[in-house]
DSSP file (Angstrom, degrees, kcal/mol; ACC not computed):
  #  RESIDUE AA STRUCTURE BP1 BP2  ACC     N-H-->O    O-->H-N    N-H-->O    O-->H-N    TCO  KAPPA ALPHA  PHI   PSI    X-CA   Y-CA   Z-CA
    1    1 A X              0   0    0      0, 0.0     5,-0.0     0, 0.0     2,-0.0   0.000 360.0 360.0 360.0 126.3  -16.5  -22.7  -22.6
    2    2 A X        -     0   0    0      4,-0.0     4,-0.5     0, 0.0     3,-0.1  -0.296 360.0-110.8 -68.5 133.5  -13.8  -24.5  -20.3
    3    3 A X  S >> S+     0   0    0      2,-0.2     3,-4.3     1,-0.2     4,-1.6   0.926 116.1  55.2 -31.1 -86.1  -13.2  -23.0  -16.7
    4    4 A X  T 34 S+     0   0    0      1,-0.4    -1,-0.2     2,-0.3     4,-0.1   0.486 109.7  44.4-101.8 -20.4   -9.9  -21.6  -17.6
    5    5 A X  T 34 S+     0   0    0      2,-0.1    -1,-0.4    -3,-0.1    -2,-0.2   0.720 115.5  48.4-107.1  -5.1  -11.2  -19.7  -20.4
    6    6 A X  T <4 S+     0   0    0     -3,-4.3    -2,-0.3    -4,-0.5     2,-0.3   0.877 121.9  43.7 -74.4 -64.9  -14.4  -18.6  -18.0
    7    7 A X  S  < S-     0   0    0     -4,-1.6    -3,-0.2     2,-0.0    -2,-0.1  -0.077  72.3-179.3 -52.0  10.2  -11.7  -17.7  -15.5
    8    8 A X        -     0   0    0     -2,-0.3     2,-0.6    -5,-0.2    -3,-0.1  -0.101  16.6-144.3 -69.0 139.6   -8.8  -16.1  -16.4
    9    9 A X        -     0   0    0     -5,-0.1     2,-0.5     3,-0.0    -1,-0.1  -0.801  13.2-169.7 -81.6  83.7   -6.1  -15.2  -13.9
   10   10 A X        -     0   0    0     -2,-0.6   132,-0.3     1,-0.1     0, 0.0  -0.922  30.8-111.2 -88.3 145.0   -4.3  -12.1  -14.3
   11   11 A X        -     0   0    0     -2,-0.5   131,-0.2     1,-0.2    -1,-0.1   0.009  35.3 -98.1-109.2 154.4   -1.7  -11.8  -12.4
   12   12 A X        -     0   0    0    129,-0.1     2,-0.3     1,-0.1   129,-0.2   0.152  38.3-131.3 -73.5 178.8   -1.6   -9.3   -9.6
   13   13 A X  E     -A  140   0A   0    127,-2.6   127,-2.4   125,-0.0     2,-0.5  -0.884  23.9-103.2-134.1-180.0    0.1   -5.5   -9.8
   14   14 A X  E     -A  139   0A   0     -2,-0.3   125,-0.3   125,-0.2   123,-0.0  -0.840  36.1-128.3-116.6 110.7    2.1   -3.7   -8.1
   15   15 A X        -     0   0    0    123,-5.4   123,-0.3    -2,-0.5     2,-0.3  -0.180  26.4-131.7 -76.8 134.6   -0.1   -0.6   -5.8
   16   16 A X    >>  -     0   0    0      1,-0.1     3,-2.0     4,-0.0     4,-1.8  -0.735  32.0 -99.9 -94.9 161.3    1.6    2.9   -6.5
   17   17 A X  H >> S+     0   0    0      1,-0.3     4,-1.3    -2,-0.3     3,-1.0   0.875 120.9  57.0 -49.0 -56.8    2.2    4.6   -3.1
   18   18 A X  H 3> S+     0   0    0      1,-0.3     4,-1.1     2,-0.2    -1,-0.3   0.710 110.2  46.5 -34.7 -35.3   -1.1    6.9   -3.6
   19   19 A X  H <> S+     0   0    0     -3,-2.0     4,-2.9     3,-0.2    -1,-0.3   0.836 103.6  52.2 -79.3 -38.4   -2.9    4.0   -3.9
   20   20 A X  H XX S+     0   0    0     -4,-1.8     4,-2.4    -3,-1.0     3,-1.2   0.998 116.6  52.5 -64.1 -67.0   -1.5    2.1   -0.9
   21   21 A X  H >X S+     0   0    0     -4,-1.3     4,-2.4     1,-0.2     3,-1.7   0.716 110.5  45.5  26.5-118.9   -2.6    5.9    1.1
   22   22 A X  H 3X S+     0   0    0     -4,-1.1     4,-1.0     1,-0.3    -1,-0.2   0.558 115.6  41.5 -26.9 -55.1   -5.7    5.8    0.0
   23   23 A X  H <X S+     0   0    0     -4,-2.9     4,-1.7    -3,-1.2    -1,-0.3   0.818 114.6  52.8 -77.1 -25.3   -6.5    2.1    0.8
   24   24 A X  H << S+     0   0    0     -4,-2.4     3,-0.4    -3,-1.7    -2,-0.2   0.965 110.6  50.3 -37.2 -59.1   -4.7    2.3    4.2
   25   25 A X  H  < S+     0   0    0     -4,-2.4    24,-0.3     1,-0.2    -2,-0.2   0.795 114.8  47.2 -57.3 -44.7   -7.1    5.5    4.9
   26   26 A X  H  < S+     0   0    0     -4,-1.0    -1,-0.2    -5,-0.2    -2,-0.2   0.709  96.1  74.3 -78.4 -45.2  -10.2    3.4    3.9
   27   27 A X     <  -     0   0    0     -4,-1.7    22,-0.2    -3,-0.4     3,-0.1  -0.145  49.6-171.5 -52.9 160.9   -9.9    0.2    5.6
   28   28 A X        +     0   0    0      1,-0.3    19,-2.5    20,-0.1     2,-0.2   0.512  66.5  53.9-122.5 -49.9  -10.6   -0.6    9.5
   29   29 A X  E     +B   46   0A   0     17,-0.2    50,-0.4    50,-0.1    -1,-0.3  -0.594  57.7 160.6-111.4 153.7   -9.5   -4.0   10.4
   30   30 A X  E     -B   45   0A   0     15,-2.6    15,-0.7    -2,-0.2     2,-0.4  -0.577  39.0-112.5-138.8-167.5   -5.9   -5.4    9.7
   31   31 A X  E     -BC  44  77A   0     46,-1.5    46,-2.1    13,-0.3     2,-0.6  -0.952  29.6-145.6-138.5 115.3   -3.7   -8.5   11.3
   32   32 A X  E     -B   43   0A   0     11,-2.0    11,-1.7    -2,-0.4    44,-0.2  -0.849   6.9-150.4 -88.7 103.6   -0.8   -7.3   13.3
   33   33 A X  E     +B   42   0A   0     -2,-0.6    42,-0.9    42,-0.4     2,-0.2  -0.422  19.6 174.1 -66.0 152.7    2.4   -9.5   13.2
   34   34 A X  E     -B   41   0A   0      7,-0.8     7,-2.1    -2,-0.1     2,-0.2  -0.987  12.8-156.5-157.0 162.3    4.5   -9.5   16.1
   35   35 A X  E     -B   40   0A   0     36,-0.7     2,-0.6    38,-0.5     5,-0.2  -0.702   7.1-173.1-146.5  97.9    7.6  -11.6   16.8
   36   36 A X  E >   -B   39   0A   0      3,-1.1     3,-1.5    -2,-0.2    35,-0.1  -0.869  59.1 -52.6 -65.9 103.7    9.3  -12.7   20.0
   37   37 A X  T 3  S-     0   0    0     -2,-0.6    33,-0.0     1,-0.2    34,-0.0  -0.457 122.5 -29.2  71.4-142.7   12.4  -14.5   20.5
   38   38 A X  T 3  S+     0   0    0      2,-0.0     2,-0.4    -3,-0.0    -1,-0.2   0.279 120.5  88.1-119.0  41.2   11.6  -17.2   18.3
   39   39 A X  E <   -B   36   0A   0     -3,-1.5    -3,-1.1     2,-0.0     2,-0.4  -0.926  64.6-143.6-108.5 119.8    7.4  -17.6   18.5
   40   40 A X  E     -B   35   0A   0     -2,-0.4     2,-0.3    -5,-0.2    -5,-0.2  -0.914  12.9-162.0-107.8 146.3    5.5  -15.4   15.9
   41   41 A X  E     -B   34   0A   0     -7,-2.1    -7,-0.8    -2,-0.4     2,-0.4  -0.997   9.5-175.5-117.4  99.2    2.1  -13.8   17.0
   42   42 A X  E     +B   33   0A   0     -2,-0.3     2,-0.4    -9,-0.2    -9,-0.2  -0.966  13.6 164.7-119.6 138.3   -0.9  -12.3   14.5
   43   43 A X  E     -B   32   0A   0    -11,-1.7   -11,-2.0    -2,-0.4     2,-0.1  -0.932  31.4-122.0-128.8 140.3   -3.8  -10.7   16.1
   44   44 A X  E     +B   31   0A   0     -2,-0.4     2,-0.3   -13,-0.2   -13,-0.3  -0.678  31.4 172.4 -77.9 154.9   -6.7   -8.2   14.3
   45   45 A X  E     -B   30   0A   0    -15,-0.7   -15,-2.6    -2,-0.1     2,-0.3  -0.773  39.5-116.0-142.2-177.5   -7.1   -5.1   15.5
   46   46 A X  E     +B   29   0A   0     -2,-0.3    11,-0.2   -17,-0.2   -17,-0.2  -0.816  48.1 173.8-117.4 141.3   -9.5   -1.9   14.0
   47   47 A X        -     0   0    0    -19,-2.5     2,-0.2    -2,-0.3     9,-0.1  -0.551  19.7-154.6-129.7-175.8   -6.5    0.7   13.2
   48   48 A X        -     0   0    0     -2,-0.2     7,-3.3     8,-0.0     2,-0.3  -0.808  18.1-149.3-153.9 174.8   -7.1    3.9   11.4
   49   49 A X  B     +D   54   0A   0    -24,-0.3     5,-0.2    -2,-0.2     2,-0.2  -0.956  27.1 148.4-139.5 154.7   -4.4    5.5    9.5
   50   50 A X        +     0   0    0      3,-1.3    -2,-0.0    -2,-0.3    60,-0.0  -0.505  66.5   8.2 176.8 155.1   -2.9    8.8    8.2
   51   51 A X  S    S-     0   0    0      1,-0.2     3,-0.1    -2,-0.2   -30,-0.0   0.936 125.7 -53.4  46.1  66.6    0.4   10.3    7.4
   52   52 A X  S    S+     0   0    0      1,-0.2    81,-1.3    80,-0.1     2,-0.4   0.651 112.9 101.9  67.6  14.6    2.3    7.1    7.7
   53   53 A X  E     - E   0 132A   0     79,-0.2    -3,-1.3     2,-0.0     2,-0.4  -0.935  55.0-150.4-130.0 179.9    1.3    5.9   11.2
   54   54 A X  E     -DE  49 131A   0     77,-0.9    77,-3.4    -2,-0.4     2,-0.5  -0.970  23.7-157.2-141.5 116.7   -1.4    3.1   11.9
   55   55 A X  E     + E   0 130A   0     -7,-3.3     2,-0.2    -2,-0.4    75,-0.2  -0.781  25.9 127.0-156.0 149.9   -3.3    3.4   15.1
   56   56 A X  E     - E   0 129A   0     73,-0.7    73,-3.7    -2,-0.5     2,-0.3  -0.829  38.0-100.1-142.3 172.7   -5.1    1.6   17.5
   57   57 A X  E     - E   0 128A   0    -11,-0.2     2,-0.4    -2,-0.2    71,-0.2  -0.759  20.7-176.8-114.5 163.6   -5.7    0.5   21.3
   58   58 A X  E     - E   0 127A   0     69,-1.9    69,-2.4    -2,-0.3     4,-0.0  -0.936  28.5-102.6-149.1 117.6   -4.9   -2.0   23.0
   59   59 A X        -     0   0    0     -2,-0.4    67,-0.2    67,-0.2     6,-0.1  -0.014  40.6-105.5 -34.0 163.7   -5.7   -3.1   27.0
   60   60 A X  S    S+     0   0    0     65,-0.3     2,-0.2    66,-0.1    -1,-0.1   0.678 103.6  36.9-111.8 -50.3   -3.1   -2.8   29.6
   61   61 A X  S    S+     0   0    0      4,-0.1     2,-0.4     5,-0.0     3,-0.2  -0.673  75.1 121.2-123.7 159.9   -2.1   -6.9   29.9
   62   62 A X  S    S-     0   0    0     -2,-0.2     4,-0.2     1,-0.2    -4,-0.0  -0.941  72.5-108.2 178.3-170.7   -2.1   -9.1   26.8
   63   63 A X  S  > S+     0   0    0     -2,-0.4     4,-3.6     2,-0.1     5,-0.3   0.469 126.8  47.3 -55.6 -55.6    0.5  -11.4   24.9
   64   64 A X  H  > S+     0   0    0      2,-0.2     4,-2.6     3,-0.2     5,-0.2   0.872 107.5  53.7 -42.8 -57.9    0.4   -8.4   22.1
   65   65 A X  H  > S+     0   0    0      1,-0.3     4,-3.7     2,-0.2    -1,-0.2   0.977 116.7  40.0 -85.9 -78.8    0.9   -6.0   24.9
   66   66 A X  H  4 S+     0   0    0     -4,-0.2    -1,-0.3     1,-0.2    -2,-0.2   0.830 112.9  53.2 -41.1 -38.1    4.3   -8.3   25.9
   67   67 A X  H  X S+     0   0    0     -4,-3.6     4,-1.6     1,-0.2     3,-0.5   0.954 104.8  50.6 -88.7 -17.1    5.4   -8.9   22.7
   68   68 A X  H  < S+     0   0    0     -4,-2.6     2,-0.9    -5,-0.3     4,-0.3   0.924 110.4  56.4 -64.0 -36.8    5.6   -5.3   21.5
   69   69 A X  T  < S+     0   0    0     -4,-3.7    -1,-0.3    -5,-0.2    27,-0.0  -0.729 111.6  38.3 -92.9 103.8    7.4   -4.7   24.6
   70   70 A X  T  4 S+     0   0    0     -2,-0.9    -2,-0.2    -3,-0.5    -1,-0.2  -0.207 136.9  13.6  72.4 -56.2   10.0   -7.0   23.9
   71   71 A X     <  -     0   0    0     -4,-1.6   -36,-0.7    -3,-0.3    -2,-0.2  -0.554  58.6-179.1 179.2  78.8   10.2   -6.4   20.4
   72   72 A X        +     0   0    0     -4,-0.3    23,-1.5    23,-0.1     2,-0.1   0.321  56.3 103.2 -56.8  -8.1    8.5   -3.2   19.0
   73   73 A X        -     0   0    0     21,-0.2   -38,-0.5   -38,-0.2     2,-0.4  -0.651  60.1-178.3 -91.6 158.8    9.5   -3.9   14.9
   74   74 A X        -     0   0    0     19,-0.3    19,-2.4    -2,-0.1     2,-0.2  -0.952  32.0-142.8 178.0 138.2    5.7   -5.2   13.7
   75   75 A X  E     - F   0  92A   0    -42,-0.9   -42,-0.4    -2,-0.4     2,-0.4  -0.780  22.7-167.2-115.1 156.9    4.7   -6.3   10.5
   76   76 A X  E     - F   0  91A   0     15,-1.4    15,-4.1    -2,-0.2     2,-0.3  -0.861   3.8-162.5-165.6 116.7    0.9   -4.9   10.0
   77   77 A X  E     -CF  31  90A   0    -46,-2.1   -46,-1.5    -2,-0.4     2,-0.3  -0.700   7.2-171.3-105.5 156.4   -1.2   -6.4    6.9
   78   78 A X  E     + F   0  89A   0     11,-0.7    11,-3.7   -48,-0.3     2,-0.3  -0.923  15.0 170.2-172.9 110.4   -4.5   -4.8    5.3
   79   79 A X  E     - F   0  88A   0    -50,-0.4     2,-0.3    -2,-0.3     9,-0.2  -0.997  17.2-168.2-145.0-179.8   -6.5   -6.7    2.7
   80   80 A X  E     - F   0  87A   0      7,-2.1     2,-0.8    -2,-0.3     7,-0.5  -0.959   0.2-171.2-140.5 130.5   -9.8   -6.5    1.0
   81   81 A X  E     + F   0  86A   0     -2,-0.3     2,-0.2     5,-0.2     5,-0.2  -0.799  23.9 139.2-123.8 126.1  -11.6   -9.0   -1.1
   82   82 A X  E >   - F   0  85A   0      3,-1.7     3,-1.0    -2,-0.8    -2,-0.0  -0.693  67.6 -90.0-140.5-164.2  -14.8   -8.1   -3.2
   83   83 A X  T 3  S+     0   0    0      1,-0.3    -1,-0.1    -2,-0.2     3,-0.1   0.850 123.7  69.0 -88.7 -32.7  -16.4   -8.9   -6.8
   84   84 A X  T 3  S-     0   0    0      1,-0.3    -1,-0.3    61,-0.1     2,-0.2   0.703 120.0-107.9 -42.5 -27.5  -14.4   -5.9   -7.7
   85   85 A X  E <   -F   82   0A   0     -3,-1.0    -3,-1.7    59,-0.1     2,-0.5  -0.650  43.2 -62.2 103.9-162.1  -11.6   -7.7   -7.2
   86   86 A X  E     -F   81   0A   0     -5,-0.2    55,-2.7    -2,-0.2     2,-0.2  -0.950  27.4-173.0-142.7 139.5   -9.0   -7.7   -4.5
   87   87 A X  E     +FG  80 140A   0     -7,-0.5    -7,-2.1    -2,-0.5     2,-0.5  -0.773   4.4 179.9-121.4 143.8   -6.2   -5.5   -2.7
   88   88 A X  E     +FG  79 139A   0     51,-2.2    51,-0.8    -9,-0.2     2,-0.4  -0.995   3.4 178.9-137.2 138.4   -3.5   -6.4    0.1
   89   89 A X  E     -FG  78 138A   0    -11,-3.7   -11,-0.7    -2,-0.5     2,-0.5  -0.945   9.3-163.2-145.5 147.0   -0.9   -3.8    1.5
   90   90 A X  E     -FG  77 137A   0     47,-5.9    47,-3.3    -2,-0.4     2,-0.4  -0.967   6.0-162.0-136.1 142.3    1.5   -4.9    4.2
   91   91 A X  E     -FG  76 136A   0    -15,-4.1   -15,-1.4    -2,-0.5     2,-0.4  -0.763   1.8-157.1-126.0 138.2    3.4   -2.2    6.4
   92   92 A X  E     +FG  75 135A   0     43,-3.0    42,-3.2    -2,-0.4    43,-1.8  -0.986  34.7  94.9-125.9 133.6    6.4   -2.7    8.4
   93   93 A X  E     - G   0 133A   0    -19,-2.4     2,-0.5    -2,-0.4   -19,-0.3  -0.812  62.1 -51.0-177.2-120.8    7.6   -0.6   11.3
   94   94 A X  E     - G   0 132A   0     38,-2.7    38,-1.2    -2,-0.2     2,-0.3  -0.905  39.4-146.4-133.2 123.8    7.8    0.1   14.6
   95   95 A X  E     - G   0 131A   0    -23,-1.5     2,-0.4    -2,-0.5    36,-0.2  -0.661   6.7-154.3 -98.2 146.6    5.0    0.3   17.5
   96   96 A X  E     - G   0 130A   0     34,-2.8    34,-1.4    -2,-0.3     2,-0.9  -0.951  10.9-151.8-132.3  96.2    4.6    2.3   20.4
   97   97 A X  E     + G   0 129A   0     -2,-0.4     2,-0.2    32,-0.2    32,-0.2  -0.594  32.7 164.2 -48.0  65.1    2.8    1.9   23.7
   98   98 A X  E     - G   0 128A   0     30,-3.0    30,-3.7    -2,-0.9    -2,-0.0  -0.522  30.1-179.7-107.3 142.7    1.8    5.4   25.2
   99   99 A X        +     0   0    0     -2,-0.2    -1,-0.1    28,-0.2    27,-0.1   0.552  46.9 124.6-118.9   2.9   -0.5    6.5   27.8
  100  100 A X     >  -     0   0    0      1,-0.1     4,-1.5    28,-0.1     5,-0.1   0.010  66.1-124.8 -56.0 155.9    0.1    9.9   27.4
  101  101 A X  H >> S+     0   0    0      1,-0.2     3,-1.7     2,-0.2     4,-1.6   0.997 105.6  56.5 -64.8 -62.6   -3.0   12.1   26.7
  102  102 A X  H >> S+     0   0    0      1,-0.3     4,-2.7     2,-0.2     3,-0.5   0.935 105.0  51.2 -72.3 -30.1   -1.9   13.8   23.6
  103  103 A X  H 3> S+     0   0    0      1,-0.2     4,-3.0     2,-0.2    -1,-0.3   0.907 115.0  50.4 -70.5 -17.3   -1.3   10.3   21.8
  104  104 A X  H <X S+     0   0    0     -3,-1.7     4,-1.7    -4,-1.5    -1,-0.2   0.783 106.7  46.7 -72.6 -23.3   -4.9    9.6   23.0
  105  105 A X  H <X S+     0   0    0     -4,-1.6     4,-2.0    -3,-0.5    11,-0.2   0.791 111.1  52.5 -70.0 -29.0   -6.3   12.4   21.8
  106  106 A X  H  X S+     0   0    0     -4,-2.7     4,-1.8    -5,-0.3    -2,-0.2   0.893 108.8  56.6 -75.2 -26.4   -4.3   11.7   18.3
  107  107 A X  H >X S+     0   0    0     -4,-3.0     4,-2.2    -5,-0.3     3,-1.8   0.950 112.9  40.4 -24.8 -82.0   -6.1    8.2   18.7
  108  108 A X  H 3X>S+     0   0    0     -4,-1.7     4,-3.9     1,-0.4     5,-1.1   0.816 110.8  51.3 -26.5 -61.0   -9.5   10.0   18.8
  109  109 A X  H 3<5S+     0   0    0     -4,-2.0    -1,-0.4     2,-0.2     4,-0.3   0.857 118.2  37.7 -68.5 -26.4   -9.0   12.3   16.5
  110  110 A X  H X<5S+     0   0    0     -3,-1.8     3,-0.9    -4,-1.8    -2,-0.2   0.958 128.2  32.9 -68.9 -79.0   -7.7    9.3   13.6
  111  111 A X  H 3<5S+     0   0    0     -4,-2.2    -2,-0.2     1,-0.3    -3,-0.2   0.267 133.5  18.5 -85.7   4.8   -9.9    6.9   14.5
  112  112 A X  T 3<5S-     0   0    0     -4,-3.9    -1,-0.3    -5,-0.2    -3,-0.2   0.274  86.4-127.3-145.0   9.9  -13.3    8.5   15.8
  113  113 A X    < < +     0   0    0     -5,-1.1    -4,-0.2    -3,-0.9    -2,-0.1   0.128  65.7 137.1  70.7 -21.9  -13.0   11.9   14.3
  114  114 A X        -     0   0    0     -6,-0.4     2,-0.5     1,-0.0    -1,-0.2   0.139  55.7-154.4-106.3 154.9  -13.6   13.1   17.6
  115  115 A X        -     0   0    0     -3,-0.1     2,-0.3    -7,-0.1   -10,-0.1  -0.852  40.6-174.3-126.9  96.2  -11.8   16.2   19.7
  116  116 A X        -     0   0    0     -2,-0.5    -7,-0.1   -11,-0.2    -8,-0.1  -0.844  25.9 -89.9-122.4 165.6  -12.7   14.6   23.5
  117  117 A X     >> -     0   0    0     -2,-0.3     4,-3.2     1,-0.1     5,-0.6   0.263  26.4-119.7 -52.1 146.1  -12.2   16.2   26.9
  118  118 A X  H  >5S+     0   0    0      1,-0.2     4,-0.7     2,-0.1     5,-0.2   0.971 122.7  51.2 -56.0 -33.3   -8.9   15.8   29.1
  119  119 A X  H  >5S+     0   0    0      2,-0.1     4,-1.3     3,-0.1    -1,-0.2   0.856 107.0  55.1 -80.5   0.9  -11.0   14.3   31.8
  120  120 A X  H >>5S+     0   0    0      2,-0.2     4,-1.3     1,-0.2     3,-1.2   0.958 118.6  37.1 -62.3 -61.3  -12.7   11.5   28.8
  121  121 A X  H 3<5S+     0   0    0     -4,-3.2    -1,-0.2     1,-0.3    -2,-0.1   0.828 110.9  61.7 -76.2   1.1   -9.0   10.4   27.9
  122  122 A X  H 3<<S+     0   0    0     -4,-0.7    -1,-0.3    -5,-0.6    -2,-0.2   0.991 104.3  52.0 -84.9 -37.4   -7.8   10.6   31.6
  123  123 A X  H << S+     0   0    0     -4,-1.3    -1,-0.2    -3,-1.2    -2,-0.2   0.773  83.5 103.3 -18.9 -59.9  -10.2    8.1   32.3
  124  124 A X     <  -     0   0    0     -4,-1.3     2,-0.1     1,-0.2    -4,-0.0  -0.137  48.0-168.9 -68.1 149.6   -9.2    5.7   29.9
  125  125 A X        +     0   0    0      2,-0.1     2,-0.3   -66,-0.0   -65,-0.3  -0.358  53.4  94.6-117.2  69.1   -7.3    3.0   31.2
  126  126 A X  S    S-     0   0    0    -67,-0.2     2,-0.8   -27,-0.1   -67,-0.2  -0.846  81.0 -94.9-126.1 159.3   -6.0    1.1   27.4
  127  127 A X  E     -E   58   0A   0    -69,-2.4   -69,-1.9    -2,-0.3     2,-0.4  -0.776  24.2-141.1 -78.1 122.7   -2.8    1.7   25.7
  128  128 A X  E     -EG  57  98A   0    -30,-3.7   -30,-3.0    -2,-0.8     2,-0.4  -0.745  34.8-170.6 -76.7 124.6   -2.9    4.4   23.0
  129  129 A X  E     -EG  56  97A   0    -73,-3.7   -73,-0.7    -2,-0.4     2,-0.5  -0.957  12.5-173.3-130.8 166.3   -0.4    2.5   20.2
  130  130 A X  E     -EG  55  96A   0    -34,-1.4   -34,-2.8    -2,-0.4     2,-0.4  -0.995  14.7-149.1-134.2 133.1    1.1    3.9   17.1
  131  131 A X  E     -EG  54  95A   0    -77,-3.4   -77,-0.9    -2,-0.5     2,-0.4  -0.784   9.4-150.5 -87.9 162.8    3.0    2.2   14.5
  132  132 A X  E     -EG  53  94A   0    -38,-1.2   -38,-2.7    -2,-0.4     2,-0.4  -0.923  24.7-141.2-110.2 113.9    5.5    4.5   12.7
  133  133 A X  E     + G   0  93A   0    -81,-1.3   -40,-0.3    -2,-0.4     3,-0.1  -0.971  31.2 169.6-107.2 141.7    5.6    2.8    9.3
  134  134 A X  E     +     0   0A   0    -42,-3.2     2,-0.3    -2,-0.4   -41,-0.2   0.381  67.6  18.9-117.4 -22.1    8.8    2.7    7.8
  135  135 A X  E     - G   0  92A   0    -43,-1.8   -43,-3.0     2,-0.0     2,-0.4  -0.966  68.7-175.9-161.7 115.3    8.5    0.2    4.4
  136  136 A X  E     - G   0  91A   0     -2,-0.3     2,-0.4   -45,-0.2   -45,-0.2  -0.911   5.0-164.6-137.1 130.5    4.7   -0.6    2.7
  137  137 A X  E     - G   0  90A   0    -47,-3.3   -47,-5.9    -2,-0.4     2,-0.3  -0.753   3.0-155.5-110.6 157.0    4.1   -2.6    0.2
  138  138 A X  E     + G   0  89A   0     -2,-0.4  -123,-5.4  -123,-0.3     2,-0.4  -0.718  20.7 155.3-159.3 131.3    1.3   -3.4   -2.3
  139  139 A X  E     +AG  14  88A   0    -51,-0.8   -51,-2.2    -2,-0.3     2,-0.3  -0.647  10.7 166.0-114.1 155.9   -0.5   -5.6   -4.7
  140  140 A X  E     -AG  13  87A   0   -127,-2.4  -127,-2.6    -2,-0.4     2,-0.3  -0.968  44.1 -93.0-162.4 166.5   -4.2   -5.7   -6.1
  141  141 A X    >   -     0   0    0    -55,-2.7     3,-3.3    -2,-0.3  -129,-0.1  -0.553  45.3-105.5 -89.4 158.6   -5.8   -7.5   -8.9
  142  142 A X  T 3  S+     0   0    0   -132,-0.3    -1,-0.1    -2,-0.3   -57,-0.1   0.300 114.7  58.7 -68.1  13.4   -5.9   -5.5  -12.2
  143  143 A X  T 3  S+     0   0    0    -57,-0.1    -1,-0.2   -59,-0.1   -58,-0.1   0.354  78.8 111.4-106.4 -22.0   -9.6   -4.8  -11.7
  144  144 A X    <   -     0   0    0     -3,-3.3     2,-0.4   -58,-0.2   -59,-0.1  -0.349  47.5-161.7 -71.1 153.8   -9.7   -3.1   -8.5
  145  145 A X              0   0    0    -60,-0.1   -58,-0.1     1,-0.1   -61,-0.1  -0.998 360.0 360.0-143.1 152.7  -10.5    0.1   -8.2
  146  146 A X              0   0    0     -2,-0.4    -1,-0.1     0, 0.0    -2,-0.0   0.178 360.0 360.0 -79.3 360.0  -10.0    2.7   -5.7
């Protein structure tokens, strides 16, 4: 048997929205585009998602921390690869730098399940950020499954 008949490549499809959801929800760690002027920037972070925002923290001082204030529009990629085969979704929107308590608390609550005291998040000294995503797109190979 020839490689190419051991191997066959089918070509990727197209993730219905529910699916993109669902894999967002499921995932931790992503690569966050960012784009100053004319220098592009990708960093990982651990996100967690639901209902269309992406969020994570981020320290006080940073190049990320400068180019999101700069230029808040953010590209934010997701992929997975396993014998199952393999899924990508990439989100566009806008990000947001808060220190307010309630967007730390929404942190918490996405990303650690967790309900914690005003004087836990009053303590913390990181940026709570949210994307707002605005446009997500998605592909996997025709063997993944959800």
């Amino acid at each position: 048997m020839s490689l190419t008949t051991q191997y066959k490549h089918e070509p990727p499809r197209a993730m219905t929205n529910d699916e993109m959801e669902r894999f967002l929800k499921k995932c931790s760690s992503a690569r966050l585009g960012l784009a100053f002027q004319n220098e592009p920037y990708v960093v990982p972070v651990s996100y967690g998602y639901d209902k269309g925002k992406a969020y994570f923290h981020s320290s006080k001082q940073g190049k990320k921390v400068d180019f999101i204030k700069r230029n808040s529009r953010v590209c934010f990629e997701v992929d997975e690869w396993e014998e199952k085969g393999w899924a990508s979704v990439i989100c566009y929107g806008t990000a947001t730098l808060s220190e307010d308590i309630e967007a730390r608390r929404e942190y918490y609550r996405v990303i650690r399940g967790q309900e914690p005291s005003d004087e836990q998040l009053g303590k913390w000294s990181s940026y709570s950020v949210v994307i707002q995503i605005e446009e997500m797109t998605g592909k996997c190979s025709p063997d993944y499954s959800f």
